[in-house]
Each structure stands twice: as structure tokens, then as C-alpha cells.
KEVEX-812534 format. One line per 10 residues: number of its first residue (from 1); their letters; for each residue x, y, z of C-alpha. Coordinates in pm, 1 decimal, decimal comma. Layout:
<nodes>
NUM> a> X Y Z | ...;
</nodes>
This chain:
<nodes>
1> xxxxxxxxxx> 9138,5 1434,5 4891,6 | 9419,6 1679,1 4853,4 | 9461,5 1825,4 4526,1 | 9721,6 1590,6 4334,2 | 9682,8 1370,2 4570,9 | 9454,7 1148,0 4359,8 | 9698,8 1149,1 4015,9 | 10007,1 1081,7 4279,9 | 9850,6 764,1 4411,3 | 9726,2 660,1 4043,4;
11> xxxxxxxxxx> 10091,9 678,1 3955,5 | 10199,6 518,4 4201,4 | 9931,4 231,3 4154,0 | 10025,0 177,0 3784,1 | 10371,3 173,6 3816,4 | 10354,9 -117,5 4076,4 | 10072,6 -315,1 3788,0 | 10308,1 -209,0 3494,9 | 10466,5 -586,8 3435,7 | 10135,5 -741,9 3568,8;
21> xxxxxxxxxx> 10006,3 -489,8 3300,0 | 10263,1 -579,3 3012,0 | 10295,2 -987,3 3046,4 | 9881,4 -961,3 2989,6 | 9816,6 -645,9 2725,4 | 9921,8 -824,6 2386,1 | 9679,2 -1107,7 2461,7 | 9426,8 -874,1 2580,0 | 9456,7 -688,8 2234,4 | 9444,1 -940,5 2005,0;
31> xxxxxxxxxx> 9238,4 -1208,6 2155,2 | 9076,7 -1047,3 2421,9 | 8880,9 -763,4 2570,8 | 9050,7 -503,8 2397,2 | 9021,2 -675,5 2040,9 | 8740,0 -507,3 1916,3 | 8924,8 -135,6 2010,6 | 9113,0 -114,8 1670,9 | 8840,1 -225,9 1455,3 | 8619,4 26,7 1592,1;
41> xxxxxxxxxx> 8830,5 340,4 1610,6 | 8986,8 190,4 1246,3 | 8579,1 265,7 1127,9 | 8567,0 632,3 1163,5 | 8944,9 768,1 1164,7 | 9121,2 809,5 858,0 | 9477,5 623,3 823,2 | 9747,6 852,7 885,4 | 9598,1 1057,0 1122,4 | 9773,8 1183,2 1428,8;
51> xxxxxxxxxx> 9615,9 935,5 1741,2 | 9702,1 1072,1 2114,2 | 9692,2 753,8 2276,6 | 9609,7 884,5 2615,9 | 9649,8 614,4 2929,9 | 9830,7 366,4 2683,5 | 9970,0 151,1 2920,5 | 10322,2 -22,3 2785,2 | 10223,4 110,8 2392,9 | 10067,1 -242,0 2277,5;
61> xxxxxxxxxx> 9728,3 -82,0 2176,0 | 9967,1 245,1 2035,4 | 10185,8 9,8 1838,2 | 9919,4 -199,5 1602,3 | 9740,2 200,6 1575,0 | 10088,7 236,5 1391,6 | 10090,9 -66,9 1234,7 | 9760,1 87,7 1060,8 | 9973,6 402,1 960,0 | 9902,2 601,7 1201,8;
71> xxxxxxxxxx> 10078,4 848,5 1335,6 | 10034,0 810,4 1725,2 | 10216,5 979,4 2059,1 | 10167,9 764,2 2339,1 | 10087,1 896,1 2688,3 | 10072,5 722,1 3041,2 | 10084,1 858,1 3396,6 | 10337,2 567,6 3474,2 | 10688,5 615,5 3458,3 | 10725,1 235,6 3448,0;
81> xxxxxxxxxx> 10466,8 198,0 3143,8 | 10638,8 427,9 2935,1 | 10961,1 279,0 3012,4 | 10848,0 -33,8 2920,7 | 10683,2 164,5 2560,5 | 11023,2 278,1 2483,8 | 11169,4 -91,0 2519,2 | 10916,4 -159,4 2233,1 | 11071,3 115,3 1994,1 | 11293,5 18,2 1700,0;
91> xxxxxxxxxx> 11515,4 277,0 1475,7 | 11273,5 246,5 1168,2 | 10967,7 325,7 1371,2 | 10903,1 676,7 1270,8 | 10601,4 838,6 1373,9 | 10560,8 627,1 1728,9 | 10658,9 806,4 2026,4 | 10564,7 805,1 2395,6 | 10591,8 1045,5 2702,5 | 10533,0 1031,0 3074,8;
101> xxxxxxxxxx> 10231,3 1303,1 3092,9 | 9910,2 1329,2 3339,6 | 9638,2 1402,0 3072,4 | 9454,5 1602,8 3333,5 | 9761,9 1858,3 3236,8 | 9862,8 1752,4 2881,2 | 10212,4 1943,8 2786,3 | 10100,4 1986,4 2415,7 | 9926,6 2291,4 2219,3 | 9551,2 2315,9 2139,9;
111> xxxxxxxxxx> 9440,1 2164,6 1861,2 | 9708,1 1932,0 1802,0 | 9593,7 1634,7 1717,4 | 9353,9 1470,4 1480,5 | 9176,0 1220,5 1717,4 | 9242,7 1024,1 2088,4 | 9215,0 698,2 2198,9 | 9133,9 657,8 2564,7 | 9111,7 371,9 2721,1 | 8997,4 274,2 3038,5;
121> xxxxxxxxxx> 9171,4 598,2 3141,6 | 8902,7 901,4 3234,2 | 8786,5 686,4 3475,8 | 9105,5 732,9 3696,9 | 9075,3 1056,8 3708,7 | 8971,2 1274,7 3995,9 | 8785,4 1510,9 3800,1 | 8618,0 1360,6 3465,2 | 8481,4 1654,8 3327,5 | 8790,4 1882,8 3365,5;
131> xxxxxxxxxx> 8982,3 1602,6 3185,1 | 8730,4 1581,9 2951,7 | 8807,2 1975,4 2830,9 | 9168,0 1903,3 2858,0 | 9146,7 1625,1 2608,4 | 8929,7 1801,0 2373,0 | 9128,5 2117,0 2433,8 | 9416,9 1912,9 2227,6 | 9189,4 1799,3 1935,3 | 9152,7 1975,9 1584,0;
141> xxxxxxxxxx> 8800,5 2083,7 1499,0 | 8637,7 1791,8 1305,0 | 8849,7 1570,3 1485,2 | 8743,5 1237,1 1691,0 | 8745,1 1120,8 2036,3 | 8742,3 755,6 2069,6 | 8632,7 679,1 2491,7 | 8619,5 329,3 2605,2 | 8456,1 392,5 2958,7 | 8478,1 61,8 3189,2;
151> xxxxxxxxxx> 8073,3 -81,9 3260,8 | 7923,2 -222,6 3554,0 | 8063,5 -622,9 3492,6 | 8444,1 -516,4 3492,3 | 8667,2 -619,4 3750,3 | 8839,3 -265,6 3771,1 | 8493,6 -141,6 3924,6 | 8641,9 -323,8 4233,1 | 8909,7 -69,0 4279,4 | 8614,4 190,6 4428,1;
161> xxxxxxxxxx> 8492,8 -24,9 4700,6 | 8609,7 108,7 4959,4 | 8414,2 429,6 4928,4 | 8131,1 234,7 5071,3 | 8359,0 312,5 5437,1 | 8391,5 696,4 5358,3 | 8737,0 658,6 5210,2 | 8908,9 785,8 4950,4 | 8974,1 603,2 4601,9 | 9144,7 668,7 4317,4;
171> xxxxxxxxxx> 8915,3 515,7 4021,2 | 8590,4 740,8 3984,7 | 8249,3 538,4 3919,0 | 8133,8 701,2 3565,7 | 7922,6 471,2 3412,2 | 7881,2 474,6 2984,9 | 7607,6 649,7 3000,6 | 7728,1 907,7 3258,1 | 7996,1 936,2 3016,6 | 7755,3 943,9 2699,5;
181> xxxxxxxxxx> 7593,8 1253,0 2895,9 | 7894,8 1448,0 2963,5 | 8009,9 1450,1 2618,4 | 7681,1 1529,7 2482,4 | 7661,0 1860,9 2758,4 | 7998,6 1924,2 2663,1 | 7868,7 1969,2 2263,3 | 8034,5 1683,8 2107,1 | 7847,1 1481,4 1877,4 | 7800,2 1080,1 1932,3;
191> xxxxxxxxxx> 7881,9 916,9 1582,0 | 7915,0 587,9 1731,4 | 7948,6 339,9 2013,4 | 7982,5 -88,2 2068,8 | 7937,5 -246,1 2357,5 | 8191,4 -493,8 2485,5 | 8075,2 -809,7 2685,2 | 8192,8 -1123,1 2895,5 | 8151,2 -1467,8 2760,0 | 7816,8 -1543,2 2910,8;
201> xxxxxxxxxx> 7673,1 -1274,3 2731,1 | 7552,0 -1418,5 2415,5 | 7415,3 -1198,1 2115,4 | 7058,9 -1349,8 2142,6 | 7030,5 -1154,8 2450,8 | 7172,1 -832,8 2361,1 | 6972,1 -820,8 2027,1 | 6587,0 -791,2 2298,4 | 6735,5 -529,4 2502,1 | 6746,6 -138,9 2439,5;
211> xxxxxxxxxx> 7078,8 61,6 2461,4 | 7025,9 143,5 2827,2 | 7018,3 -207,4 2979,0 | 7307,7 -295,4 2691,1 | 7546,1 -84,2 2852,0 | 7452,3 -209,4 3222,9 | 7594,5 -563,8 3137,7 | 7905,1 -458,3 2979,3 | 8238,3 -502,5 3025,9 | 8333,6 -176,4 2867,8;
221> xxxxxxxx> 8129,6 78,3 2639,0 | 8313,0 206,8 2331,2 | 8201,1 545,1 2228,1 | 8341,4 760,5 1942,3 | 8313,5 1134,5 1941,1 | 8326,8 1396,8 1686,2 | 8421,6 1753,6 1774,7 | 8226,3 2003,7 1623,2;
</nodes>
């Protein structure tokens, strides 16, 4: 694939899901996949830090990170989703912005921030571990990097098929621990992680297996990061 090509076509992609998107993300936060997100980045990050919420979709997860009192910029390859981000923004709400930004490239200075939130968003990139540098690249020292990394039950996964006929797609297929590995040979340090599971997955099950065959029945693998 030609180079861009990949975060031209993602683009396009989520601008054409961006209502489909925003008439199902406010459920999806509070009552369903994404419910447990907040809690677990809320665990390790101190209130009032400064959250690059990177892949954040029309602001939904960024806005209850401010409700927390944080302090969180908002970043989506989608035109659309940050248009419909902005529609969300009041006067009063200092300290929540958002901007139209491929975090392959992100237009801000090293060290910038005290921790990210990515969600379901490495994994549309063409080139994981380059984004992976570019993230951290943003992050103070000390700070943390909160991944959720789609597993092998989600119905995104769907989006690679057609790699099976030699062509080109646009969603990369990193498992957790793929993911788990890179950010270990990258030097960060794994302070914590949560899996996240469909309905038929009952915690009687989970609590006999080991990590390894945890994460291959999940829905999506949270992982938090700290950078040394």
C-alpha cells in the first residue's frame, strides 16, 4: 500500500461511521463495552492530569475524562468526529478541546502530556510500532499510557478479512499480547491490564484460565503503561 494511503482510507472510513459511531458511543460508555475504560485508567492517573485522548471518536469517552477533572485534548483522524466533538462543547467547559490530527504525525511537542488514552485506535494504523514512538514521543517521563487493543471475539476483527485474498486493509491484526510485547521491547513498564469480555463469558471461567488464554477470548484487552 502506498504510503498515506492507509491513514487516507481510515479517514475516509470513519467519517462515513461517524453518526453510526455517535447515536451508539454514550451507551457504549456507560452501559456497555467501553464502561469499564474510565474506571480503569481513573486507578492509576491522578485527577487533573493532562489526558491526550488519541482516536476519541465524537469526545463521549473525552468528556466524562473531564467530568473527572481532567484536563483532556481530544484527537481523531475524522473530520466528521471532531465536528461532531465540538457540537458537544459548552462556554464553561475549560480544559476540553479537540483537533482533527493523524496520531501517526501528532502536531504537538515532546513531552507534553501527562498520560493517553487510546482506544481501539493503534490498531488502525499502518505501522503500530512507529505510532507507538510517536505516542510516547508526546508523554512526560513518569507519565502513563492507557492502550485498549481490540481481542480475537470483537466484531472490528472483521474489517481485516479480506487479507485472506492478498488485499489490502486498513485495520492491522495486533493481538493484546502482540501489543503487551511491543511495549515491553519498546521499555515501558506494564503496571496494569483488565480484560474485557462478551456476555457468555462468565467469571467462573476466566478465574481457571492463565493470562494467555484470558486475552484470546476477549473483546478488548486494557493495558496501562508507565514510561520510564
Amino acid at each position: 500500500m502506498k504510503k498515506n494511503i492507509w491513514h487516507i482510507q481510515a479517514k475516509e472510513q470513519w467519517n462515513e461511521r461517524a453518526n453510526f459511531w455517535h447515536a451508539r458511543s454514550q451507551s457504549m460508555w456507560e452501559e456497555g463495552s467501553r464502561r469499564n475504560i474510565i474506571p480503569f485508567f481513573n486507578q492509576f492517573v491522578p485527577k487533573q492530569s493532562a489526558v491526550l485522548d488519541l482516536g476519541c471518536g465524537d469526545g463521549y469517552g473525552s468528556y466524562k475524562l473531564w467530568q473527572l477533572d481532567y484536563k483532556v485534548t481530544g484527537v481523531d483522524l475524522s473530520d466528521d468526529m471532531i465536528d461532531l466533538c465540538r457540537d458537544r462543547l459548552t462556554e464553561d467547559m475549560t480544559h476540553l478541546n479537540f483537533q482533527q490530527a493523524d496520531m501517526a504525525h501528532l502536531p504537538f511537542e515532546n513531552n507534553t502530556f501527562d498520560s493517553v488514552l487510546a482506544i481501539n485506535s493503534l490498531e488502525w494504523t499502518e505501522k503500530p510500532s512507529e505510532t507507538f514512538r510517536e505516542i510516547g514521543r508526546v508523554v512526560k517521563p513518569g507519565g502513563y499510557l492507557c492502550f485498549g487493543i481490540l481481542g480475537p471475539t470483537a466484531g472490528p476483527r472483521a474489517n481485516s478479512f479480506e487479507r485472506l485474498y492478498g488485499e489490502d486493509v486498513i485495520m492491522n491484526t495486533m493481538m493484546p499480547w502482540e501489543f503487551e510485547q511491543l511495549a515491553e521491547c519498546e521499555g515501558y513498564h506494564i503496571i496494569g491490564s483488565e480484560g474485557i469480555y462478551k456476555e457468555a463469558v462468565s467469571d467462573h471461567i476466566l478465574g481457571q484460565l492463565p493470562k494467555n488464554l484470558k486475552q484470546s477470548l476477549t473483546f478488548m484487552w486494557l493495558t496501562m503503561l508507565q514510561k520510564q
